[in-house]
N, C-alpha and C positions, 0 to 999 in steps of 0.2 A: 639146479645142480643134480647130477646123477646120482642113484645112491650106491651102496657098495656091499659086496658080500663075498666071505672070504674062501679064495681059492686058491690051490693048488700052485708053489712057484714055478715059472717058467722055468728057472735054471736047476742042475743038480743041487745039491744040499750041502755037499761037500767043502762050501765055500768058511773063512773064518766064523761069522754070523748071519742068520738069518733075519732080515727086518721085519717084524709086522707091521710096521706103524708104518711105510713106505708103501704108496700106491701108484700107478701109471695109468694116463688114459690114452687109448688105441683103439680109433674106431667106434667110437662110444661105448668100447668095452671096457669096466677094470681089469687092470693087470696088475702083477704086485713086481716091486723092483728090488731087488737083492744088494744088501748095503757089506759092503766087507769092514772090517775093523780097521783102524787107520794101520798103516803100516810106518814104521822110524824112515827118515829120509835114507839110509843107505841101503834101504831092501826098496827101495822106488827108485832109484838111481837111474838103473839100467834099460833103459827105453829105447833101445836104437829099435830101427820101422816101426814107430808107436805115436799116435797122435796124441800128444801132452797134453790136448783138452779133451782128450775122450779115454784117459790110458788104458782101460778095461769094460768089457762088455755089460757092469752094473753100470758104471759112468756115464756110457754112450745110448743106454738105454733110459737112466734118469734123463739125462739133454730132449730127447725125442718127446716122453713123456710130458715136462715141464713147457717145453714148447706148443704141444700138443694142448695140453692145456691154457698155457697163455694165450695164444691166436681163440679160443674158444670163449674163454671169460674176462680176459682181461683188456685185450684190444678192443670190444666192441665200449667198453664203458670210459677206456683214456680217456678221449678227450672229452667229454663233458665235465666226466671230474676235475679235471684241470679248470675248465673253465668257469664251475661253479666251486672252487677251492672247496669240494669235499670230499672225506676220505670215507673209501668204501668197506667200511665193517666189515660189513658179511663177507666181504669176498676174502679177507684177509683171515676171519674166522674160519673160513670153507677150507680153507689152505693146512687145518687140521685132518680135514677127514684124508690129505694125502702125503702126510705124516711128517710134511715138508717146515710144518715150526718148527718142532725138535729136531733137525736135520744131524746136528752136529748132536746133541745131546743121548748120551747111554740107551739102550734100549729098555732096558729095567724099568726106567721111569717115564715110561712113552715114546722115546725118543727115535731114529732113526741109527743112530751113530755111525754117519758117514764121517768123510773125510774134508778136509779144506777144498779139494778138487771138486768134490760135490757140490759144496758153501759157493763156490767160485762158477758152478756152473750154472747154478738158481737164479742164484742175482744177476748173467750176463743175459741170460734166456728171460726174464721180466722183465730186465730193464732196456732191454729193444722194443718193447711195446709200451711201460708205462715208467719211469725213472719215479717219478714219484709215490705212486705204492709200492715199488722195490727199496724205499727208503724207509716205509713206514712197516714193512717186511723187516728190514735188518734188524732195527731199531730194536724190532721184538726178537728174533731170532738169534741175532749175533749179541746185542749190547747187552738183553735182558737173557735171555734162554742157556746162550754157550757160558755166558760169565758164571751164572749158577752153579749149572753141570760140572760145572771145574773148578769153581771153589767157595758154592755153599756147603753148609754142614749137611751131615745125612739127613739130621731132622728136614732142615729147608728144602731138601730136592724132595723126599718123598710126600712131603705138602705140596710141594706149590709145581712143583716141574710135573706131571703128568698134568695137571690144569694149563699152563700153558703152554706144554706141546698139542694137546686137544683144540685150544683156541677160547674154552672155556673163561682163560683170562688173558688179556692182554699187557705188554709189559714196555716199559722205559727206563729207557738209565738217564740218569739228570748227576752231570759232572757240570757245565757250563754254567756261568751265571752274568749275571746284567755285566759286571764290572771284571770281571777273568772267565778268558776261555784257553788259551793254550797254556798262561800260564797257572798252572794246576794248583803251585802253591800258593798263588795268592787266593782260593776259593773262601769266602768267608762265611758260608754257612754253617753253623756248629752245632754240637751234640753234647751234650752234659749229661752224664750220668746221674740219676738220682737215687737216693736210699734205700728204694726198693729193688734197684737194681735196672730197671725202664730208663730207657733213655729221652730227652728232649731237645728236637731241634729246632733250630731256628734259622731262616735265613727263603733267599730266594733261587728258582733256578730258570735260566732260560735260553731257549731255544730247544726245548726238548719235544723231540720228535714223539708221537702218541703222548703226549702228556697231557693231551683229551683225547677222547675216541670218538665224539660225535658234537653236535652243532648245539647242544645243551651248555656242555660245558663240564662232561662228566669226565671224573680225574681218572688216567691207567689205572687200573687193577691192581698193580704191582711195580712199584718203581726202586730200580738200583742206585742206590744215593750217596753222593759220597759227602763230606761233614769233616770237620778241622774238631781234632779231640783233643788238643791240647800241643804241646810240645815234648820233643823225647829229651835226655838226657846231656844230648848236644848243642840243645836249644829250637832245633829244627823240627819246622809245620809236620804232624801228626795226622793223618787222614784216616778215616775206620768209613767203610763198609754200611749202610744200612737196609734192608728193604723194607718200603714202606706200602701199607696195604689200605687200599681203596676203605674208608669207614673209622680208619684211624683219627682220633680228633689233631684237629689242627692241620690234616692233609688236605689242600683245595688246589684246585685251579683259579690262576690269578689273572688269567685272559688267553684266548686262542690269537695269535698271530694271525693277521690279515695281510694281503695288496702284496706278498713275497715272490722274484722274481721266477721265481721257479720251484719245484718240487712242491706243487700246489694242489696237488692229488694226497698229502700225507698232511697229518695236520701238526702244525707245534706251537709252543706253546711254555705258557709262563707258569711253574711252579710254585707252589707259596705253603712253605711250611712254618706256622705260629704258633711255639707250646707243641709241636706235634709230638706226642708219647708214643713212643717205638718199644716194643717189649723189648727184655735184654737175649731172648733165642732172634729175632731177625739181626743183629750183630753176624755179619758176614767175615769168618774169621777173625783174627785177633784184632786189638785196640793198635791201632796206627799199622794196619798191615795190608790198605788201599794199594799201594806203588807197586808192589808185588804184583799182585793180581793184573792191576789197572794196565799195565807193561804191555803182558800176555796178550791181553783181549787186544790190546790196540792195535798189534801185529795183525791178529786174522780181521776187525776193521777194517784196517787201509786197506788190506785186499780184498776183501770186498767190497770195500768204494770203488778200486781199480777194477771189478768187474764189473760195476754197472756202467763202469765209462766205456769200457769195450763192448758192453751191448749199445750205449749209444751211439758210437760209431760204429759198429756193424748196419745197424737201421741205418743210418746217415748214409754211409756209403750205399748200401744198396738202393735209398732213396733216388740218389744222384743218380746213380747208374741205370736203372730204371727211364726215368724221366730223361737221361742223356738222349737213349734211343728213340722214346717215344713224339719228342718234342723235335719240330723240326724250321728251320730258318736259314732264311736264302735260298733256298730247294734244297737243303742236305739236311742231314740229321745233326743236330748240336753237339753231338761227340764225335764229330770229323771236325770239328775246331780245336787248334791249340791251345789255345785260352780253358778249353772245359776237359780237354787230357790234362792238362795240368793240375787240376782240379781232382782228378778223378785217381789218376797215374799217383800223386801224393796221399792221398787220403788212402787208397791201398795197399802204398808201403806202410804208413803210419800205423795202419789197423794190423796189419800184420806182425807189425815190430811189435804191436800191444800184446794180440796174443798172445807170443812168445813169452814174452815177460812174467804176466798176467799167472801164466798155465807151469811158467818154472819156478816160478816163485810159490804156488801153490803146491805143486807137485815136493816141493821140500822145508813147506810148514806142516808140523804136525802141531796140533790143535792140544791147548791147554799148556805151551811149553812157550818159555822166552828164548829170546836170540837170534829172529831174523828181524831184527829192525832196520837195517842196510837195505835190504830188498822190499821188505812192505813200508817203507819211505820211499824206497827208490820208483817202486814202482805204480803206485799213487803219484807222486810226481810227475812222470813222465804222463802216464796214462788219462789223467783227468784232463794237462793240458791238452792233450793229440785227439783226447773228444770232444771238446771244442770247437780244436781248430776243423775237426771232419764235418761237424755240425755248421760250421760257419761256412763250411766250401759249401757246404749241400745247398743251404739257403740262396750261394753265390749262383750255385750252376739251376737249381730251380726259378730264380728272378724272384718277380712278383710275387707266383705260388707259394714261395719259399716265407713267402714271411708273415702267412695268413695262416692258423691254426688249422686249417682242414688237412694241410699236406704232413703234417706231425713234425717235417724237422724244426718249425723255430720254435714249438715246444722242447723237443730236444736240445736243443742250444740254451735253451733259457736253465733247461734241467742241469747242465752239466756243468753251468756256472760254479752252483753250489758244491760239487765234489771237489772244488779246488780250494774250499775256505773250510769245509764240515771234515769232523776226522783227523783234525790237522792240517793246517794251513801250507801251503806250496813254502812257505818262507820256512816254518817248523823242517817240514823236511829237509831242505837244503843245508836248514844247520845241523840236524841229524845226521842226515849222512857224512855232511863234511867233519864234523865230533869225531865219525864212526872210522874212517876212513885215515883220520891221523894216528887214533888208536892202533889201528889193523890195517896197514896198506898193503900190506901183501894180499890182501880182499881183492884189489887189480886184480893179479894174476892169477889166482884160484882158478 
């Protein structure tokens, strides 16, 4: 890896804030990239001749950056880690020194604090190249890092948030478990308060993305937990908040997940917490005040799910189109066929319908707030399918090639299986939106 030393920013100063923690590579040069402060959806409105994934010259120059870097470290090592299901640490650690864990997180505390557009542009630019360490990225980033920043106590960010924006630790949220995953309230894992005020829980959790970091078997660092506290007043499941820290007794790993169809580059994994003693300062805001929070973050989630699908169909399609020209049958080239314009002609609208989506729905989430659940359903939805299907043409119009790991798309197709089940199930959002929609149908016409 290159090393880094600090200089002077490219842009004037004059901008909301400056990032330290935010780095660009150019040329094997560092550069540092200039993060503005998020702005409320109605002072980003106004974009006429403005591209919605690049809407300002920090944005456009993050994308460059990111990319720049991804074609560097991360494409050469895909596919083997794919194909030996292991997730590569360091690289994901490295991804401190370009400030890009804390993306979304304050600057105070390491952090970058860009915006959702930022969140949105990271994960489309890695997950053209690798889907499954852009998974094991989030995981940290969005499910562990942004949840923090927006609603640990002061104590918990100024511990633990400069450690995980560094890379120094690694993080997972464990909501899922053997027996419920969408439905939240049936989670059965619990937390009892004890008389000194520590808490213990019990229970399992699974399918959690880093909830080992290497082939030992050694547990996240840091895991956002959620735990059934009791019942409130109305009789209704109680959920509180915990995070639990690598050395706590009773925190283990309970097996790494093997032979999984895809996102085989990120590791997951079975949590097992028995007797585990939680102090009473990791209590992540009040007693039964998980729903709150949990809401929020799942909004910027799904949108980030939906950008890594539109980075897999960005690859997909340019695979296709690549190999259309280059492959050739009957003496013509395989893109003077009907059959592989169709092919090609569709996956183009498709990808292009995504971005739109993708880039407007981000351009008016602002991060740490609830209320777009319409649009980070809707478009999760739409998006995970249409990567897919872009992935499934590719393999179509490649042949043979197409379905043997050297050409990367039917790793890509394998990968983007799981964005339609992880996040929220395609079923989940259609009843979301359709909920959301009898609520507010004037939502149409808006």
């Amino acid at each position: 890896m290159p090393s880094y030393t600090w200089i002077k920013p490219l842009f004037p100063t004059n901008f909301d804030c400056m990032s330290d923690a935010l780095w660009g590579i150019k040329r094997q040069k560092p550069i540092r990239v200039c993060a503005k402060s998020q702005k409320p959806p109605h002072e980003r409105a106004s974009m006429s001749n403005t591209d919605i994934a690049n809407p300002t010259e920090e944005h456009a120059m993050l994308r460059e950056m990111v990319r720049d870097w991804t074609k560097e470290y991360v494409e050469p090592q895909a596919h083997q880690h794919d194909k030996e299901e292991k997730f590569n640490l360091p690289l994901l650690r490295s991804m401190g020194e370009l400030g890009l864990l804390g993306i979304s997180a304050p600057e105070e505390y390491g952090g970058a604090g860009m915006d959702a557009v930022a969140c949105t542009i990271v994960h489309e630019e890695l997950s053209a190249s690798d889907p499954g360490f852009t998974l094991a990225y989030l995981a940290h980033s969005m499910l562990f890092v942004n949840n923090l920043a927006y609603n640990g106590t002061e104590e918990q960010k100024q511990r633990i948030l400069p450690k995980v924006c560094s890379g120094e630790w690694i993080g997972a949220m464990a909501m899922s478990e053997p027996d419920a995953g969408t439905d939240v309230l049936g989670l059965t894992t619990s937390a009892v308060q004890q008389d000194d005020g520590t808490w213990v829980l019990n229970g399992r959790k699974m399918w959690i993305t880093n909830g080992c970091i290497d082939e030992d078997g050694t547990p996240a660092d840091v895991v956002w937990v959620y735990a059934r506290t009791g019942e409130d007043e109305r009789g209704r499941v109680q959920l509180s908040t915990f995070l639990v820290e690598a050395g706590m007794p009773g925190y283990s790993v309970g097996q790494k997940i093997y032979d999984k169809t895809g996102m085989r580059a990120s590791n997951t994994a079975e949590l097992v917490f028995d007797d585990c003693v939680v102090p009473a300062a990791n209590l992540v805001g009040e007693v039964g005040g998980s729903m709150r929070h949990m809401m929020g973050n799942l909004e910027l989630e799904r949108l980030t799910l939906a950008a890594m699908s539109l980075g897999i169909a960005r690859r997909s399609l340019d695979e296709m189109n690549r190999y259309a020209t280059d492959r050739t049958s009957f003496g013509s080239k395989i893109r003077d066929f009907g059959q592989i314009q169709r092919h090609i002609g569709e996956s183009f609208a498709k990808y292009r319908a995504m971005r739109a989506y993708v880039y407007d729905t981000a351009n008016n989430l602002t991060i740490g707030t609830a209320g777009q659940r319409l649009d980070s359903d809707g478009v999760k939805l739409f998006a995970t399918t249409a990567a897919k299907e872009i992935a499934d043409a590719a393999i179509q119009v490649l042949g043979g090639y197409g379905y043997v790991g050297e050409y990367h798309v039917e790793r890509l197709w394998r990968d983007s299986k799981l964005l339609e089940i992880g996040g929220g199930t395609l079923e989940s959002h259609q009843k979301n939106i359709t909920r959301d929609l009898f609520k507010d149908g004037e939502a149409i016409n808006r």
